[in-house]
PyMOL Python script that loads the backbone (N, CA, C, O; Angstrom):
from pymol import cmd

cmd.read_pdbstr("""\
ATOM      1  N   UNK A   1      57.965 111.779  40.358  1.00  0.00           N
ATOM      2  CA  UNK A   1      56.924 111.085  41.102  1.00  0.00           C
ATOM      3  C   UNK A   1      56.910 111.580  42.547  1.00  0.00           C
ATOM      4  O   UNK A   1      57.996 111.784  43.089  1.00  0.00           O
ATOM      5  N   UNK A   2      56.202 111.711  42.966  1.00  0.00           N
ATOM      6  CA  UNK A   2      55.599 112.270  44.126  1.00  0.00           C
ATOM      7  C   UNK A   2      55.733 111.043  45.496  1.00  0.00           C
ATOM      8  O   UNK A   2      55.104 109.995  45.641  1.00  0.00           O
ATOM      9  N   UNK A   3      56.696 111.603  46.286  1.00  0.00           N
ATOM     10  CA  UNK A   3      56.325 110.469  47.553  1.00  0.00           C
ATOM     11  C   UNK A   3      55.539 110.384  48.177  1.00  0.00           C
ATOM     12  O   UNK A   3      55.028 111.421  48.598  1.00  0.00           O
ATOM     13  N   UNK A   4      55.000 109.062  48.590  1.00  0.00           N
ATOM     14  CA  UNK A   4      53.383 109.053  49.345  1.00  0.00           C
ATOM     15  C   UNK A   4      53.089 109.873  50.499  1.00  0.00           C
ATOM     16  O   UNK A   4      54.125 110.042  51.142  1.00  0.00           O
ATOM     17  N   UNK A   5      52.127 110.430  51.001  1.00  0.00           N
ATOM     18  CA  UNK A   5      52.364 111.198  52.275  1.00  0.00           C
ATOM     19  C   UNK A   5      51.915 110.454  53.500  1.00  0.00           C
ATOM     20  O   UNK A   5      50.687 110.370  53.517  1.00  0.00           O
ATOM     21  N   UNK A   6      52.242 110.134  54.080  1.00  0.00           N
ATOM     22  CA  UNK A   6      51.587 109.217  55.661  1.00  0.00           C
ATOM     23  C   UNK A   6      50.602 110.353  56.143  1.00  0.00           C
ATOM     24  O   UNK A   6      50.798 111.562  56.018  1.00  0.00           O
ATOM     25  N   UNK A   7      49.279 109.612  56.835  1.00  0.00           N
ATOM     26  CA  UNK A   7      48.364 111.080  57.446  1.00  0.00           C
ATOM     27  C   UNK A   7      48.639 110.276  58.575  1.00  0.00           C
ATOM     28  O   UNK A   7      48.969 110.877  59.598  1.00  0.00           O
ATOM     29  N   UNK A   8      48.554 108.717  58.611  1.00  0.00           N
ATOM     30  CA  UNK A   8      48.253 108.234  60.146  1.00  0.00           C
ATOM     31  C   UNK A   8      49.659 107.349  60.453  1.00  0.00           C
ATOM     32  O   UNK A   8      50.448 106.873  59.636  1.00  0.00           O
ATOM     33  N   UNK A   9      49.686 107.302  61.904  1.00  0.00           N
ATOM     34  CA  UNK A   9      50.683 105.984  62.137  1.00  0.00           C
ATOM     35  C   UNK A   9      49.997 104.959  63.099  1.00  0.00           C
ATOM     36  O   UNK A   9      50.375 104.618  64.219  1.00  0.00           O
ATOM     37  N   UNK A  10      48.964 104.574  62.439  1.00  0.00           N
ATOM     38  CA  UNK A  10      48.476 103.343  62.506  1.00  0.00           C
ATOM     39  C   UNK A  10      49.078 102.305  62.574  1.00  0.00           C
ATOM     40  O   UNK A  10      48.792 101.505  63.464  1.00  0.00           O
ATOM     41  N   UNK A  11      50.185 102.005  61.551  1.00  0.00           N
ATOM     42  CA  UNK A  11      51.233 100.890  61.973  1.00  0.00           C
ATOM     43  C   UNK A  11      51.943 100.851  62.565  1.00  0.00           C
ATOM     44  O   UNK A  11      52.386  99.709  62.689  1.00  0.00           O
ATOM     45  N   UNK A  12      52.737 102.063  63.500  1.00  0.00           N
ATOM     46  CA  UNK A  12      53.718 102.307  64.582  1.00  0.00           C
ATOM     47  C   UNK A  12      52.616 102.298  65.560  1.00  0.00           C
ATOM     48  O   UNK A  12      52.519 101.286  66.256  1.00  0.00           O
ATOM     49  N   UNK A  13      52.013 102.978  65.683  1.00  0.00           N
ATOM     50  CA  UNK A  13      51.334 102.671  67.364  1.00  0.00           C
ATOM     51  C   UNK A  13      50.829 101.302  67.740  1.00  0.00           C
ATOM     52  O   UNK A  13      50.739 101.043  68.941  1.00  0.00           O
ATOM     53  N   UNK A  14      50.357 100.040  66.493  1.00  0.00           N
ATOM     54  CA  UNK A  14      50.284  99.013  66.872  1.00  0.00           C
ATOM     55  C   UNK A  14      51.849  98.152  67.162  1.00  0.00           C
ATOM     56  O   UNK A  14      51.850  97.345  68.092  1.00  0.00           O
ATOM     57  N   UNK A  15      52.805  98.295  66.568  1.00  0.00           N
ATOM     58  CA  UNK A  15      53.688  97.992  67.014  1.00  0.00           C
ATOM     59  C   UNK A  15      54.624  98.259  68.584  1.00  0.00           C
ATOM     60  O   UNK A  15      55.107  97.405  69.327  1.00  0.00           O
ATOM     61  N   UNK A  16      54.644 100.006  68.730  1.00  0.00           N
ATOM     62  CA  UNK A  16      54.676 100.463  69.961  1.00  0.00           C
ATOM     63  C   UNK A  16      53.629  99.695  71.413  1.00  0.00           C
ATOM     64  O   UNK A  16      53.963  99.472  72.577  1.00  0.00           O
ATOM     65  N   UNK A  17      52.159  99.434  70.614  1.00  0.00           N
ATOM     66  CA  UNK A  17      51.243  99.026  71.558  1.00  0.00           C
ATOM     67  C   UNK A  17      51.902  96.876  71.727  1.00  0.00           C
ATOM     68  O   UNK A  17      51.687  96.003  72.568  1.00  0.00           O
ATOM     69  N   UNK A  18      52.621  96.921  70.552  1.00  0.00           N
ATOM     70  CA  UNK A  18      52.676  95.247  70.287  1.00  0.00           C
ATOM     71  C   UNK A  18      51.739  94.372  69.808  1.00  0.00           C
ATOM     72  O   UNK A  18      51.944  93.160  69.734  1.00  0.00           O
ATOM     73  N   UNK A  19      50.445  95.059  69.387  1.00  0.00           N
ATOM     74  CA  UNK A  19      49.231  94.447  69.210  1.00  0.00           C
ATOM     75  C   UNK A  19      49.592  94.438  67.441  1.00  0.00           C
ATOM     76  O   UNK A  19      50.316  95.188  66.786  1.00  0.00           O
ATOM     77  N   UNK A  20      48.711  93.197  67.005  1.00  0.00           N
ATOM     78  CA  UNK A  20      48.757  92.593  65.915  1.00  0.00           C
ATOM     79  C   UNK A  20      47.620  93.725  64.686  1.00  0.00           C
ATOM     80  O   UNK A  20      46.610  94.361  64.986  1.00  0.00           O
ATOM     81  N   UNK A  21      48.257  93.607  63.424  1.00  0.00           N
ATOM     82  CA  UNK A  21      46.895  93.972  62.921  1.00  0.00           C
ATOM     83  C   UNK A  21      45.694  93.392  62.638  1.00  0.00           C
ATOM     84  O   UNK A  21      44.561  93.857  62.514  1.00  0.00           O
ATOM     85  N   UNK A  22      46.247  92.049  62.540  1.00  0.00           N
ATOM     86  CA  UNK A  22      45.140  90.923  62.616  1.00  0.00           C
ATOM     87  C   UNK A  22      44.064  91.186  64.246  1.00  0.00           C
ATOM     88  O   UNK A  22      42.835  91.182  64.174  1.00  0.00           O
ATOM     89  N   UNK A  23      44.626  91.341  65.255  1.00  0.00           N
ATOM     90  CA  UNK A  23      44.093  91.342  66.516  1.00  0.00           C
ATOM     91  C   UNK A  23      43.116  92.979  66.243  1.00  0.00           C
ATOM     92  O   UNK A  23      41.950  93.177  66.585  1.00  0.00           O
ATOM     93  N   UNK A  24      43.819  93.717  65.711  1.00  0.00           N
ATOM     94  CA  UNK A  24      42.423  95.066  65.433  1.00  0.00           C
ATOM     95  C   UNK A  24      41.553  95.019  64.549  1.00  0.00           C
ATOM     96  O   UNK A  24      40.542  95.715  64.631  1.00  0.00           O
ATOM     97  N   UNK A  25      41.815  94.050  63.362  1.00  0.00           N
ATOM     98  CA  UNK A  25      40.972  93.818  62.566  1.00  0.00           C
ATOM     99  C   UNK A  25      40.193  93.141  63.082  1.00  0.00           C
ATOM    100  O   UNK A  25      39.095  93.689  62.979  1.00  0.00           O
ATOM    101  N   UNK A  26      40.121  92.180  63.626  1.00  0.00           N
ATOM    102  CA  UNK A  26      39.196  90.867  64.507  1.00  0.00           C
ATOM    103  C   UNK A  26      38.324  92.133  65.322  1.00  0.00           C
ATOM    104  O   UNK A  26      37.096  92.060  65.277  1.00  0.00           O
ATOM    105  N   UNK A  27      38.852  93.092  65.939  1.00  0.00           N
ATOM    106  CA  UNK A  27      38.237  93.785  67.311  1.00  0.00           C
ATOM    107  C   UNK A  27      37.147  95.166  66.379  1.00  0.00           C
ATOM    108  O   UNK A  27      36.200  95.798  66.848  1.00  0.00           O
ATOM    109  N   UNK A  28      37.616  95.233  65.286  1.00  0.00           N
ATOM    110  CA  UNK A  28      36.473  95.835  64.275  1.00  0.00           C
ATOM    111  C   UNK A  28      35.905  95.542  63.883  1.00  0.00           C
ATOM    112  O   UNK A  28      34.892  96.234  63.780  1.00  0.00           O
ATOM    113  N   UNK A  29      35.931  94.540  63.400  1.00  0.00           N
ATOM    114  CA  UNK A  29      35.384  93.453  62.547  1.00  0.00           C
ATOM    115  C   UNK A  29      35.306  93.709  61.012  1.00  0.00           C
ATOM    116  O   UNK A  29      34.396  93.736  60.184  1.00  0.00           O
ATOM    117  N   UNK A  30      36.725  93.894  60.991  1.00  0.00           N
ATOM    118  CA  UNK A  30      37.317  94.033  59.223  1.00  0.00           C
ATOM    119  C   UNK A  30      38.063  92.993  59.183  1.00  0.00           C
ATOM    120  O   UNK A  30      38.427  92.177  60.030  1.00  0.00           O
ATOM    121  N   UNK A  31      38.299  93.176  57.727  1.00  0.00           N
ATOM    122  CA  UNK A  31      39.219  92.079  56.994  1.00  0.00           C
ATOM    123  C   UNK A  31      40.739  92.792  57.503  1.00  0.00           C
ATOM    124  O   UNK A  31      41.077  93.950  57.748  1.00  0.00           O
ATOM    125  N   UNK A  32      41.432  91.492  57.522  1.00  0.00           N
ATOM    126  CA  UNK A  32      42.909  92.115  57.512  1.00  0.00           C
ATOM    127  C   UNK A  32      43.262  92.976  56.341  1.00  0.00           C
ATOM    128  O   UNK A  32      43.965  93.979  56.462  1.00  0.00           O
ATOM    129  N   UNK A  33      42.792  92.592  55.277  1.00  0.00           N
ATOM    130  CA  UNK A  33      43.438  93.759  54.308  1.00  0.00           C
ATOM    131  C   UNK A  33      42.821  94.880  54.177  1.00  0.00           C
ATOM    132  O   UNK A  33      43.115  95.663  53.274  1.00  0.00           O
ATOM    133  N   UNK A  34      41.725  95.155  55.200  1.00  0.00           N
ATOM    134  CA  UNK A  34      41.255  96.695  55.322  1.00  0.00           C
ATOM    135  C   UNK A  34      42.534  97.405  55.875  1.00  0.00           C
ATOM    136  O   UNK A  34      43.175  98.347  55.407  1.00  0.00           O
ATOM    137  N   UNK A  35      42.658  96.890  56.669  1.00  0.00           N
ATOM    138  CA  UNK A  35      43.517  97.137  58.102  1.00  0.00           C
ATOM    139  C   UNK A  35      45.114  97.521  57.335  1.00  0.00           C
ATOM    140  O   UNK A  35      45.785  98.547  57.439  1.00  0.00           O
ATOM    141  N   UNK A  36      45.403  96.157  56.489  1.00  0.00           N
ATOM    142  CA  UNK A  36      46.795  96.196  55.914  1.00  0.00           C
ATOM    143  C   UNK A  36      46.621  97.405  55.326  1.00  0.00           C
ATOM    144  O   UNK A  36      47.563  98.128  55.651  1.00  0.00           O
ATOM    145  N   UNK A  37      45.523  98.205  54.301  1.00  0.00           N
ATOM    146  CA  UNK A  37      45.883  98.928  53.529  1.00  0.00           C
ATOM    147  C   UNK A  37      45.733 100.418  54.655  1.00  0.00           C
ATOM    148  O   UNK A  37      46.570 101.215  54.231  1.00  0.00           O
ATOM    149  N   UNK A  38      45.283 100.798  55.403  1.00  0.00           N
ATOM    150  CA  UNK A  38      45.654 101.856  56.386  1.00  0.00           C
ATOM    151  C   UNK A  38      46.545 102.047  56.779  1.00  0.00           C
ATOM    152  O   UNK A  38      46.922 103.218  56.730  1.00  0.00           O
ATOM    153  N   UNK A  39      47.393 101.073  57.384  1.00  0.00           N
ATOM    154  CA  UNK A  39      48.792 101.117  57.633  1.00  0.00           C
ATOM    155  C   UNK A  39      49.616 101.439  56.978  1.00  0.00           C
ATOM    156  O   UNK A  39      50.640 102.044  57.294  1.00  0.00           O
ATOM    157  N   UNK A  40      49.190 100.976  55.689  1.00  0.00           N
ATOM    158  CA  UNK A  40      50.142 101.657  54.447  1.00  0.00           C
ATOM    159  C   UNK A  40      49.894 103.016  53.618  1.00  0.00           C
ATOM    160  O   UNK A  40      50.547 103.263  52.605  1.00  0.00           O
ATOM    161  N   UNK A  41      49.002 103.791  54.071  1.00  0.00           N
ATOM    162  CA  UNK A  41      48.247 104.912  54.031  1.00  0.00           C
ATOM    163  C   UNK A  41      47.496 104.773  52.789  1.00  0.00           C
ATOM    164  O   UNK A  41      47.523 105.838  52.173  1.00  0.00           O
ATOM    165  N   UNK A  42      46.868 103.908  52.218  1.00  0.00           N
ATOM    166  CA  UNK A  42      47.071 103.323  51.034  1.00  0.00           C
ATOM    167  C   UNK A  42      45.337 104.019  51.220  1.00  0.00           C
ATOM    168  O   UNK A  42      44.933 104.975  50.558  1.00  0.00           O
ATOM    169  N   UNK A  43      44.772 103.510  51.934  1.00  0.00           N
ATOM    170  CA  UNK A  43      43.653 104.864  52.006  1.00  0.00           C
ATOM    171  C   UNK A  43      43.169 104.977  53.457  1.00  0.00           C
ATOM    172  O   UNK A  43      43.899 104.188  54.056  1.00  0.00           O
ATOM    173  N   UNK A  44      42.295 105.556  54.386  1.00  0.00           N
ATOM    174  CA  UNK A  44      42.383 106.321  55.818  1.00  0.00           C
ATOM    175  C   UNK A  44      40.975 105.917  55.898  1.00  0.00           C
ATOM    176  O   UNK A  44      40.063 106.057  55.083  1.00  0.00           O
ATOM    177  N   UNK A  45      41.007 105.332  57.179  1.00  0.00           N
ATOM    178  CA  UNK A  45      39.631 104.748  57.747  1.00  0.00           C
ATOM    179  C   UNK A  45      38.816 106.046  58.281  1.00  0.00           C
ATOM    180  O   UNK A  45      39.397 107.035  58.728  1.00  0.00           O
ATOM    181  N   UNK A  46      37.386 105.931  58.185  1.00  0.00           N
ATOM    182  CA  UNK A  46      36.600 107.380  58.685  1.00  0.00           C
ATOM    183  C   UNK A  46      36.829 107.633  59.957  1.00  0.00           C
ATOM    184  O   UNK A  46      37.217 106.709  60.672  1.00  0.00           O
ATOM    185  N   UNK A  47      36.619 109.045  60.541  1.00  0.00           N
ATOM    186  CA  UNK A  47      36.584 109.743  61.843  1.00  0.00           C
ATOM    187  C   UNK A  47      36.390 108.310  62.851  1.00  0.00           C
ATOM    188  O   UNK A  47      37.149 107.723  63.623  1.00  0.00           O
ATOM    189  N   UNK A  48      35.060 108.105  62.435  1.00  0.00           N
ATOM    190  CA  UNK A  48      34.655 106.743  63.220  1.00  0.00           C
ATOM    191  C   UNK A  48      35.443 105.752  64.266  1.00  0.00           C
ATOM    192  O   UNK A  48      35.478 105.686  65.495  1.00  0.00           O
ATOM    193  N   UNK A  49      36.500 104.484  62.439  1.00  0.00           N
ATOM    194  CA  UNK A  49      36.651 104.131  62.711  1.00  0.00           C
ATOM    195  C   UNK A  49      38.138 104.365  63.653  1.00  0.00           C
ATOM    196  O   UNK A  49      38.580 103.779  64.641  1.00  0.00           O
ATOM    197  N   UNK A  50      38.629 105.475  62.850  1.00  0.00           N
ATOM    198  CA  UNK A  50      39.830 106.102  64.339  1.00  0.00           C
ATOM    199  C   UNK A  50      39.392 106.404  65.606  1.00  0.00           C
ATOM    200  O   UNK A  50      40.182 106.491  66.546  1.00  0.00           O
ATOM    201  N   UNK A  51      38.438 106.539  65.699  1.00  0.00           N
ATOM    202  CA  UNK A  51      37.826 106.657  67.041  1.00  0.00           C
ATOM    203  C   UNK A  51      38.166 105.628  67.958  1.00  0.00           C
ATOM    204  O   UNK A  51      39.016 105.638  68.849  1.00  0.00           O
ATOM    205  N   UNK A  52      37.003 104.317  67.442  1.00  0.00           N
ATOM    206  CA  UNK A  52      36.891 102.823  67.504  1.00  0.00           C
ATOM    207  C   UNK A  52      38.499 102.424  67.592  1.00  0.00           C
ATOM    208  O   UNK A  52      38.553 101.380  68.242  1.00  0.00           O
ATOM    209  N   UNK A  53      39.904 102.864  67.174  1.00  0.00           N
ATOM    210  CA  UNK A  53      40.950 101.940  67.174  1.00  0.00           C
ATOM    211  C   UNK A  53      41.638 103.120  68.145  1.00  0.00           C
ATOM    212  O   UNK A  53      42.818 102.784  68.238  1.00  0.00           O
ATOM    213  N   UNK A  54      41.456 104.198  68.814  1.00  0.00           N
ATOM    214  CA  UNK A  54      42.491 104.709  69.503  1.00  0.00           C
ATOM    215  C   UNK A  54      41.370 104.416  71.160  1.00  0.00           C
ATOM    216  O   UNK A  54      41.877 104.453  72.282  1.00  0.00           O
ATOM    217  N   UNK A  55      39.805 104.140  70.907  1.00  0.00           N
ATOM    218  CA  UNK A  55      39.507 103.386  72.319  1.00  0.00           C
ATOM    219  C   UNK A  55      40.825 102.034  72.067  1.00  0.00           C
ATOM    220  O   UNK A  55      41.980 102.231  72.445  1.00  0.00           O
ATOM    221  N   UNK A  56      40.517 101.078  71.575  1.00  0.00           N
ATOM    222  CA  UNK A  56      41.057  99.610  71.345  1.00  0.00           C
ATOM    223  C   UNK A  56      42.429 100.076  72.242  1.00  0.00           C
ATOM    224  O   UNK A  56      42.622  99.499  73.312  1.00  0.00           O
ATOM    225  N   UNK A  57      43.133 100.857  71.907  1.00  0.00           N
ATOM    226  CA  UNK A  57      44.508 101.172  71.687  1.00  0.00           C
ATOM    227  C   UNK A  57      44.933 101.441  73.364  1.00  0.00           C
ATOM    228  O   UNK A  57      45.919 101.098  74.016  1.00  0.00           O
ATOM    229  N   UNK A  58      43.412 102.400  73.795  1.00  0.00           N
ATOM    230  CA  UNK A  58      43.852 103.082  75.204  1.00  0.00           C
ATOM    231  C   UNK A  58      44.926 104.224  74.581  1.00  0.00           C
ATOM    232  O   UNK A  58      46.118 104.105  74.868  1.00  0.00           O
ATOM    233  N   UNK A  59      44.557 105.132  73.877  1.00  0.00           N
ATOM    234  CA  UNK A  59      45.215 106.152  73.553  1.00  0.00           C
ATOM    235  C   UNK A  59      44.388 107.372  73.224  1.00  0.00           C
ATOM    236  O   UNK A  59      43.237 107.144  72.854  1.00  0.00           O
ATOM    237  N   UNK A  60      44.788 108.647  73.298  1.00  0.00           N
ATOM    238  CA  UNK A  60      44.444 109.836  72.743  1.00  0.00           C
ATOM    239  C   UNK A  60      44.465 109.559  71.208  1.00  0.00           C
ATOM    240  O   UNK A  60      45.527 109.284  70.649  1.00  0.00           O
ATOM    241  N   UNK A  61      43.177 109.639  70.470  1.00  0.00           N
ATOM    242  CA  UNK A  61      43.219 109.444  69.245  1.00  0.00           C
ATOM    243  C   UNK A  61      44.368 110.617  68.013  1.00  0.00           C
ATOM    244  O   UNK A  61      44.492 110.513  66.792  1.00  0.00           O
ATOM    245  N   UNK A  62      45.064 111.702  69.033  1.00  0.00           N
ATOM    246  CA  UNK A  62      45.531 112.021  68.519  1.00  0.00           C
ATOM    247  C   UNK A  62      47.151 111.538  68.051  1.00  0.00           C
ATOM    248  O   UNK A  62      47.909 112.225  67.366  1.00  0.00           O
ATOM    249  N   UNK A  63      47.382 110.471  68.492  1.00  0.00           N
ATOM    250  CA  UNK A  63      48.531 109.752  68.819  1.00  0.00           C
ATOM    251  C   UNK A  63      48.473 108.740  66.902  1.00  0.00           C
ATOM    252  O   UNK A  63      49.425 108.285  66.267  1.00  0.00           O
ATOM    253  N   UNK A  64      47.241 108.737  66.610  1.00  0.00           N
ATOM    254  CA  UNK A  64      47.142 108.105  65.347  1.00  0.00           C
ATOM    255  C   UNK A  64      47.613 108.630  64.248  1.00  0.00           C
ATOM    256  O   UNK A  64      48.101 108.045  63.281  1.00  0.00           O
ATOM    257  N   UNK A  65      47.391 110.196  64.489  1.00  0.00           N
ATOM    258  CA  UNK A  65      47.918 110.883  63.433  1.00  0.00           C
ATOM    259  C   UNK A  65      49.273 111.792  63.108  1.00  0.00           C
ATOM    260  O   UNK A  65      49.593 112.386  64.138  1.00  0.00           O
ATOM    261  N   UNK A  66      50.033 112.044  62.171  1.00  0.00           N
ATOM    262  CA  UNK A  66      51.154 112.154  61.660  1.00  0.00           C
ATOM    263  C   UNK A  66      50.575 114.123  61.973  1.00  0.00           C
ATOM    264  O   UNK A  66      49.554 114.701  61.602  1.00  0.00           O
ATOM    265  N   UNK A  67      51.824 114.645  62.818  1.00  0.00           N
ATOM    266  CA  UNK A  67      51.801 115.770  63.635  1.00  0.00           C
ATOM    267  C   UNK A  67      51.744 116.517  61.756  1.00  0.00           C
ATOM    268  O   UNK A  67      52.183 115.891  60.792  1.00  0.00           O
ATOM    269  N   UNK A  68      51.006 118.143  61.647  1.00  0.00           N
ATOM    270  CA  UNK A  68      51.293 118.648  60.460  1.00  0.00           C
ATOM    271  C   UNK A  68      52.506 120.191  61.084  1.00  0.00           C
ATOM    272  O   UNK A  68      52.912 121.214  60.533  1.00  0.00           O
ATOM    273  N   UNK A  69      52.620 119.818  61.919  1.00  0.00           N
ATOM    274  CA  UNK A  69      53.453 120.962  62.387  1.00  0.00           C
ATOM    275  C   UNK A  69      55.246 120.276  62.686  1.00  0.00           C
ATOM    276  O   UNK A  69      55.410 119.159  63.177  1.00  0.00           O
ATOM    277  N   UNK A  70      55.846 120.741  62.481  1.00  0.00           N
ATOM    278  CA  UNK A  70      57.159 120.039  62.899  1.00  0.00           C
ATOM    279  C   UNK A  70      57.760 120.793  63.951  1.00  0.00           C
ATOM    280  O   UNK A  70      58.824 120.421  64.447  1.00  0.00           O
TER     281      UNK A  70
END
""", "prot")
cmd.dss("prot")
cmd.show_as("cartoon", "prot")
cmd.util.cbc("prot")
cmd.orient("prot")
């Protein structure tokens, strides 16, 4: 079986930021379990809405995503 691959860290930068996922879901205006399942890479919100959560964030939207270079 194949381990899942993370593309984003959506759930570390809200933690790093301290902000809730409930509090980004409210500020999108999604359901928490949109939100829950991104975090869990479970599936990846469009260009868009990464856009929309690295303004929220006050970050370089590149900070969302999991580096492909090591």
């Amino acid at each position: 079986m194949m381990d899942k691959i993370n593309y984003n860290r959506i759930k570390a930068v809200l933690a790093e930021k301290n902000v809730s996922s409930k509090e980004l879901a409210k500020y999108l205006d999604k359901t928490e379990s949109t939100v829950s399942r991104w975090c869990t890479n479970d599936v990846q919100p469009s260009v868009e809405v990464f856009h929309q959560i690295a303004q929220f964030l006050d970050i370089d939207i590149r900070e969302l995503f999991v580096s492909t270079k090591n």
